[in-house]
C-alpha positions, -999 to +999 in steps of 0.1 A: +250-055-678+245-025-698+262+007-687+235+038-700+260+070-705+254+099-681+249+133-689+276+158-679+284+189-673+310+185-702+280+175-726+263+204-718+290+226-728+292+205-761+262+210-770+263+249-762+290+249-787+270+229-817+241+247-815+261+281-815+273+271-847+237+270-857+215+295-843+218+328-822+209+328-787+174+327-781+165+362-767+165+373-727+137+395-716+143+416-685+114+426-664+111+437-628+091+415-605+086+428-567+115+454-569+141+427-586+150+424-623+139+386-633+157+372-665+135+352-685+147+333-713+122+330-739+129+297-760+094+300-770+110+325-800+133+295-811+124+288-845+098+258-839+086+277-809+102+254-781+137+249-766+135+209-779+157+216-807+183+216-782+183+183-774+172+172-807+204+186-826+227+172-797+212+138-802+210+134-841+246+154-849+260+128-824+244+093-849+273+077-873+265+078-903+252+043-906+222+051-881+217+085-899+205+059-930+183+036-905+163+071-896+147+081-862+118+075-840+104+101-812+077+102-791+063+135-782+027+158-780+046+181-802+072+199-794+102+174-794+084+159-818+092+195-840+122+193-824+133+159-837+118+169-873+135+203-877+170+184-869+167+153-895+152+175-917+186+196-919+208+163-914+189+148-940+173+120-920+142+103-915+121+107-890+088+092-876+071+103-845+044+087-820+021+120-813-012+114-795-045+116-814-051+147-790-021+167-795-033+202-804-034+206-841-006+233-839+017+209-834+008+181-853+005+205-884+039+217-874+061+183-872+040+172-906+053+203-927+088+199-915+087+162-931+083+141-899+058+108-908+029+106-876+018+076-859-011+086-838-019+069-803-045+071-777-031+090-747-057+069-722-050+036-734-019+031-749+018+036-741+039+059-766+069+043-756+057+007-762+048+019-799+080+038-804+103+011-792+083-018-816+088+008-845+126+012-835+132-020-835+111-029-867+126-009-889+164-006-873+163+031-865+177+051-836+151+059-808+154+096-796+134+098-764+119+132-753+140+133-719+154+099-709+186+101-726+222+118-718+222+135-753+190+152-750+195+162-710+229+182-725+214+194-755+184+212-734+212+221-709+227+247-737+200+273-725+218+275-694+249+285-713+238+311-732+212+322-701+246+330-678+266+348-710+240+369-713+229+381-677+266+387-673+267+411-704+236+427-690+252+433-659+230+409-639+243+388-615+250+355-624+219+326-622+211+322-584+176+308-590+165+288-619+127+282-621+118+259-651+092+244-662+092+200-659+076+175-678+099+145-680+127+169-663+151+171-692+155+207-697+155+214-654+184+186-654+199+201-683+203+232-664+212+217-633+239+208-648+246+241-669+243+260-636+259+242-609+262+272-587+224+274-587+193+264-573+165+248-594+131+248-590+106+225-614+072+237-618+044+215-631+007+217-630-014+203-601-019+168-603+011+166-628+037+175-599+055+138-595+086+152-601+079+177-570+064+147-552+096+124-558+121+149-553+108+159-513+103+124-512+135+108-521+128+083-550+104+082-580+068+082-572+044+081-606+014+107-612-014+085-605-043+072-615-068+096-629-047+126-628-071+158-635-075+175-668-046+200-683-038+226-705-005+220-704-003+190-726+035+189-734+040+183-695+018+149-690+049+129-685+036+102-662+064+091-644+102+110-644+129+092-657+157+079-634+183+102-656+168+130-650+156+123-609+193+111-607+208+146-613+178+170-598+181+151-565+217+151-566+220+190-576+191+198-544+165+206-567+134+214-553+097+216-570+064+231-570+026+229-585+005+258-603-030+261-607-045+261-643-059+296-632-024+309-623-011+292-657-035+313-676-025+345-662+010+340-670-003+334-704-019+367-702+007+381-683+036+372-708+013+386-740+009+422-722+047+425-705+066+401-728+049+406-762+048+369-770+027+339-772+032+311-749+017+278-746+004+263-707+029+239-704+056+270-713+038+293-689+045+275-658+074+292-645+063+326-649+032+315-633+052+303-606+071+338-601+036+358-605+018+337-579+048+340-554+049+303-547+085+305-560+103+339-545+123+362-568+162+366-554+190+382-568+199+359-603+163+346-609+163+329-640+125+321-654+124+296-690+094+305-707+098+271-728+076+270-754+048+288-775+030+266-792-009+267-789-038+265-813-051+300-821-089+289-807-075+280-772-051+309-767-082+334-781-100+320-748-073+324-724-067+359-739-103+364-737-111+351-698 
């Protein structure tokens, strides 16, 4: 039997460390929602425009140097697929990555110029995982999933870290209420773990909510056939893994869904109040906070996760 390695509390603090040594601290943005100061942490200003790097560098500085040689495969819509490239590109590595033939072009464009080889696949009938693992195996290189591994869960956890150290400079109180947005649930169990003294909340779009679904329910339960049409397309993950259930449920995490309406006017809402660009699937936390279905407290702590959206799409969400 094959013992998989947990992530840790511990981990999550490693990681913090490594990445420190690497970047600053991606920037906190304090804003007053309902009478309260709400601290959001804007990983959408990280250098490829999404907290993955995280969890990316966590993962590849922790290869031997023999599986450095054999390269990496990811599977992403784009943003741990940047993720994955910016890190072997400065650890001199190679990497391939299974996108989808519908990943915006942002994206794609993105993980190509940082040196990352693309194997497209078809969202609707194929499995990403399937392809990655056959290319793993074929060629002897490490896989480097987008959320279903200990490395990754800590390396996403570092924003917690740096989140707390700042709030407490800025005379905030310390995280009470984390709202973050949950595709696979790496980054929400990465800061489960960051933040043990607080309470989590996932937030995915309607339809996409299994991870709400399977938390009030106890044990994993898939998205579904059919699930309904998305902007958010870095959060179709369509089933949780049982790393990242494992510590949500554990930590009392709770989840809830957003409309694509109330997506779209966080979008708008975070050009106008917090000068930046961010993609649907980054937006859903805010949106959570702006529509009330998640209630500000003392300590709220909103990830706006990533910015990474073709120009033609945002132009019509701006433009609605």
């Amino acid at each position: 039997m094959t013992i998989m390695r947990q992530p840790t509390r511990a981990g999550v603090r490693d990681a913090a460390a490594k990445i420190a040594e690497i970047l600053p601290p991606s920037p906190l943005m304090i804003r007053e929602i309902n009478g309260l100061p709400v601290s959001f942490k804007m990983e959408a200003l990280q250098p490829i425009g999404a907290f993955k790097l995280r969890g990316a560098w966590h993962r590849l500085t922790a290869l031997d140097d023999e599986s450095r040689a054999r390269g990496v495969v990811a599977f992403s819509s784009g943003n741990h697929a940047q993720g994955v490239a910016w890190a072997a590109k400065r650890l001199g590595i190679a990497a391939t990555i299974v996108m989808p033939a519908d990943a915006p072009h942002a994206k794609l464009a993105a993980t190509m110029a940082l040196g990352a080889e693309v194997v497209r696949y078809d969202r609707a009938t194929e499995s990403r995982e399937k392809i990655a693992a056959h290319l793993a195996h074929a060629r002897g290189a490490a896989l480097v999933p987008s959320f279903d591994d200990a490395w990754v869960i800590e390396g996403q956890g570092s924003a917690g870290i740096e989140a707390a150290a700042q709030m407490a400079a800025a005379g905030l109180p310390a995280p009470a209420r984390v709202v973050v947005p949950c595709g696979g649930g790496g980054l929400a169990a990465g800061l489960a773990l960051a933040l043990p003294e607080a309470e989590v909340v996932t937030v995915e779009p309607e339809g996409w909510d299994d991870m709400r679904r399977s938390l009030e329910a106890g044990w994993i339960e898939a998205v579904g056939d059919a699930p309904p049409p998305t902007a958010c397309d870095a959060l179709q993950t369509m089933r949780v893994a049982e790393r990242t259930f494992d510590v949500l449920s554990r930590r009392g995490a709770t989840g809830v869904a957003v409309s694509e309406a109330e997506i779209a006017e966080a979008q708008r809402w975070a050009m106008r109040h917090l000068r930046t660009v961010v993609e649907p699937g980054g937006a859903v936390a805010p949106a959570a906070i702006l529509s009330k279905r998640v209630a500000v407290v003392p300590g709220t702590l909103v990830l706006v996760s990533g910015g990474n959206v073709d120009a033609a799409a945002y132009a019509k969400v701006l433009a609605a």
